[in-house]
C-alpha positions as CSV (number, residue, x, y, z in Angstrom):
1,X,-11.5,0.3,13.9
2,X,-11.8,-3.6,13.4
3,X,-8.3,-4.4,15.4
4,X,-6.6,-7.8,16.5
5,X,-7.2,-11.3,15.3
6,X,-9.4,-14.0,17.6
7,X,-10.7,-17.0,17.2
8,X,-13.6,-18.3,18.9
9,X,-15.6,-21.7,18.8
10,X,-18.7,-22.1,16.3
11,X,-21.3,-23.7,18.7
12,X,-23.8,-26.6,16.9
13,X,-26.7,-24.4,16.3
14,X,-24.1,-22.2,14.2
15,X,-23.8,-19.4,16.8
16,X,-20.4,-17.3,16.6
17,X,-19.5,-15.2,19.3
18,X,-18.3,-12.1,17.8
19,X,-15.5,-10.3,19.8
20,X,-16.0,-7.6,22.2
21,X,-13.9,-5.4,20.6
22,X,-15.3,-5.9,17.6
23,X,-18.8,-5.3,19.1
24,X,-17.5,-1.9,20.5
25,X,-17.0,-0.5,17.0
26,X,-20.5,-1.4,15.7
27,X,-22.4,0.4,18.8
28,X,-24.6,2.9,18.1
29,X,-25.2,1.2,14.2
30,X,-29.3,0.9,13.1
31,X,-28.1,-2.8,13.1
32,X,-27.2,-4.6,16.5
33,X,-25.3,-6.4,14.4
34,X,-22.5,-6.6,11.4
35,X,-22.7,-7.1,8.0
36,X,-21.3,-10.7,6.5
37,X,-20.5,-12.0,3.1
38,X,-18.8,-14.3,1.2
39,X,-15.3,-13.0,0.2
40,X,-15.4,-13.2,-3.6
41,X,-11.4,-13.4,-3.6
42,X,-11.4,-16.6,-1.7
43,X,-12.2,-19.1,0.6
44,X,-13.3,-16.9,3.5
45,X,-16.1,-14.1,4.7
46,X,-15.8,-10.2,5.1
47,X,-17.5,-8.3,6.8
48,X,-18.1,-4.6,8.8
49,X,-20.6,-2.5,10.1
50,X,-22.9,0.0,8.5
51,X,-20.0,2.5,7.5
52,X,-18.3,0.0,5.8
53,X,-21.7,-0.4,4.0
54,X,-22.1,3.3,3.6
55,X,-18.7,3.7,2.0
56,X,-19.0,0.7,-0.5
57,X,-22.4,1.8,-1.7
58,X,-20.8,5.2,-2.3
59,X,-18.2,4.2,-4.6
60,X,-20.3,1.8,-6.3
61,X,-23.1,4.7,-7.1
62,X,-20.1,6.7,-8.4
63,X,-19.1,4.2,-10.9
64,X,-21.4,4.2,-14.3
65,X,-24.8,2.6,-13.9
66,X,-24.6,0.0,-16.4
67,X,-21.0,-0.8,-16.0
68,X,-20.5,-4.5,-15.5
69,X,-18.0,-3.9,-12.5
70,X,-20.5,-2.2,-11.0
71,X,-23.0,-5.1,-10.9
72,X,-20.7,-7.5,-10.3
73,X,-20.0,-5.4,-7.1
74,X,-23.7,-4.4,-6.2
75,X,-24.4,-8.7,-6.7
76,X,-21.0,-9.6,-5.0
77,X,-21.3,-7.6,-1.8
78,X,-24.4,-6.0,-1.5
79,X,-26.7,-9.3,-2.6
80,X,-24.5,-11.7,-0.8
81,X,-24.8,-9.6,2.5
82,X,-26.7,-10.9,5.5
83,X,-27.2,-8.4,8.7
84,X,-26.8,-10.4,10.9
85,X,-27.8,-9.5,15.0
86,X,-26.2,-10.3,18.0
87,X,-28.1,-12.5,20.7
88,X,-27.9,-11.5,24.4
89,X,-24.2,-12.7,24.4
90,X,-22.8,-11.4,21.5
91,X,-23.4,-14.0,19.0
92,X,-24.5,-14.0,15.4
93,X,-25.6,-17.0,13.9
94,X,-23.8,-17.8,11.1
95,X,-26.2,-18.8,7.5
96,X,-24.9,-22.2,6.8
97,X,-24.2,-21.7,3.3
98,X,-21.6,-18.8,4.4
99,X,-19.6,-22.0,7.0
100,X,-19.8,-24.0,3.9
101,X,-18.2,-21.1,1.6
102,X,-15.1,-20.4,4.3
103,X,-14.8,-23.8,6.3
104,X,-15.6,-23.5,9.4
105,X,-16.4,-25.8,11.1
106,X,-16.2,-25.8,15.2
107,X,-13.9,-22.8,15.4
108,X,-13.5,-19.4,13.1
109,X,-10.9,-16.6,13.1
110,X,-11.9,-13.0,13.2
111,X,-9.3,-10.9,11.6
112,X,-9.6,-7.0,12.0
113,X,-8.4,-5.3,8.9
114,X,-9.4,-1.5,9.9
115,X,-12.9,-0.3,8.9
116,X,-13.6,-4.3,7.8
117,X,-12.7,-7.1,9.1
118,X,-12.4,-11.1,7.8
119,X,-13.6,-14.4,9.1
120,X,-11.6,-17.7,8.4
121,X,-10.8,-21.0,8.7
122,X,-8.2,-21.0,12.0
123,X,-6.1,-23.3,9.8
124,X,-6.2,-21.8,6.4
125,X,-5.9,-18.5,8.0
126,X,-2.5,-19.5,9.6
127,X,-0.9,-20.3,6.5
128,X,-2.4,-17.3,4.8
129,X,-0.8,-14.9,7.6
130,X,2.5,-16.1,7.6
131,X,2.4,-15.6,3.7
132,X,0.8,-12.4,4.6
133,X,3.8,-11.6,6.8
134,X,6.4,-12.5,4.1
135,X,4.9,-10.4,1.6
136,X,4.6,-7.3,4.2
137,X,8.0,-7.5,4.7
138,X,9.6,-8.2,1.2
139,X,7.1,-5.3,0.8
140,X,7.4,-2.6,4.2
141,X,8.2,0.2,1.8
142,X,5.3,0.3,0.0
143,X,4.0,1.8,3.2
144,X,4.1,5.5,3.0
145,X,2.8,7.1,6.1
146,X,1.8,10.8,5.9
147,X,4.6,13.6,7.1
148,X,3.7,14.0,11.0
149,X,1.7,18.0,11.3
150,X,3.3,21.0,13.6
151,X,2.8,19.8,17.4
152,X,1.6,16.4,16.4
153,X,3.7,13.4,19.2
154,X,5.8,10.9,17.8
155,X,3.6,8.1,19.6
């Protein structure tokens, strides 16, 4: 899983070093890389590694093949995707046009969400998470966690 938030510094030539841990879930993909795009819900990129990809083209093939949701999907997502490789030090370079689309500029904030994760502006992140926080606490019951199985630790 995508886990933590970091933020690292965006050198001139555009090169983001992608944390470690981040890294350690995507080992072992066909890609020495992850998968980036433009968030189409704001002003920020998503992102994951081939079984994010895996599971996104699978609910989009089981939604009806002329369906407009569905393109808008396959366009949003799958043609806005770069794969993009790591360097020797664990560095994608980031396509300008996806800095221009979430603001970075010098510095970006990785945010691990799971089996995806997000890439922001440090700044407009910050504002976003303590909104975030407000609304997962107003919200904490919404959270239903499955009833523990026979033997299984309360860790």
């Amino acid at each position: 899983m995508f886990l933590s938030t970091t933020t690292n510094g965006i050198d001139a030539k555009g090169r983001l070093s992608v944390p470690a841990d981040f890294r350690a879930v995507v080992r072992g993909d066909p890609l020495d890389g992850i998968y980036v795009w433009p968030s189409f819900d704001g002003a920020y990129l998503e992102g994951g590694g081939q079984a994010l990809m895996d599971r996104y083209l699978g609910a989009i093939e089981d939604m009806d093949p002329y369906d407009d949701a569905r393109i808008a999907m396959e366009r949003s997502i799958f043609g806005a995707a770069k794969p993009l490789s790591f360097d020797a030090n664990g560095r994608i370079t980031l396509p300008k046009v996806f800095a221009e689309h979430a603001g970075l500029e010098g510095r970006a904030t990785f945010v691990g969400l799971g089996a995806r994760f997000e890439i922001w502006n440090p700044d407009v992140y910050a504002k976003h998470e303590a909104a975030a926080r407000a609304y997962a606490r107003e919200n904490k019951r919404a959270l239903k966690l499955p009833p523990r199985r026979a033997g299984e630790s309360a860790r």
